[in-house]
N, C-alpha and C positions, 0 to 999 in steps of 0.2 A: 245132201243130207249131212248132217253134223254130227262128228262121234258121240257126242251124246245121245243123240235119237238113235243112231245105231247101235248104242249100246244098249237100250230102253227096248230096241223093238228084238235084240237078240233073248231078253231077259223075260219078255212079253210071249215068247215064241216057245218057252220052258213049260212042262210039266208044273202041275203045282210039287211033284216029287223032286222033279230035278231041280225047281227052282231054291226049294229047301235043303236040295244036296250043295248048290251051289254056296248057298248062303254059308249052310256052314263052314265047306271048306276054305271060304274065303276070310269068314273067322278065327280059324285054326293058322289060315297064314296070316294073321293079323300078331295072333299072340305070339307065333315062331318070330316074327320079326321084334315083336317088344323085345322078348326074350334077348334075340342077337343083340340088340340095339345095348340093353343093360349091358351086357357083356363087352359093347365095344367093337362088334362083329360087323356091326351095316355100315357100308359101304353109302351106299343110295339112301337117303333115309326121306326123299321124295316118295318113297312105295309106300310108307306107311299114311300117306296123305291118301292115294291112290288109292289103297284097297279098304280106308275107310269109304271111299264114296262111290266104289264099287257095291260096298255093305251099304249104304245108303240108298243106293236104286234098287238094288234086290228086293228090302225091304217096302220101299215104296209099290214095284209093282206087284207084291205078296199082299199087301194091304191092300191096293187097286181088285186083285182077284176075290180077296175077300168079300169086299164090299158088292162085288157083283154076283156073288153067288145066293 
């Protein structure tokens, strides 16, 4: 299996709560790292690729749960 499906079937396996907890905080470290980034602070500026398309599956399988309910 491929980290993507693993990542998909970890996000699939969520609460609709958790999945929405997740989402956010995954948000919340989106904008911590803008923030850094303006400032000069990130290091890694790979993560902020990262934890868009982390936000990007979350939401897909948020919408997936939608649609099936």
């Amino acid at each position: 299996m491929s980290k993507h499906s693993e990542a998909l079937d970890k996000l699939r396996a969520l609460s609709d709560e958790e999945l929405h907890a997740h989402l956010v905080a995954q948000r919340r470290k989106l904008f911590e790292i803008r923030l850094q980034q303006a400032t000069g602070q990130v290091e890694n500026t790979s993560q902020i690729r990262l934890i868009r398309r982390e936000i990007a599956r979350a939401m897909t399988v948020e919408l997936e749960a939608q649609r099936t309910q």
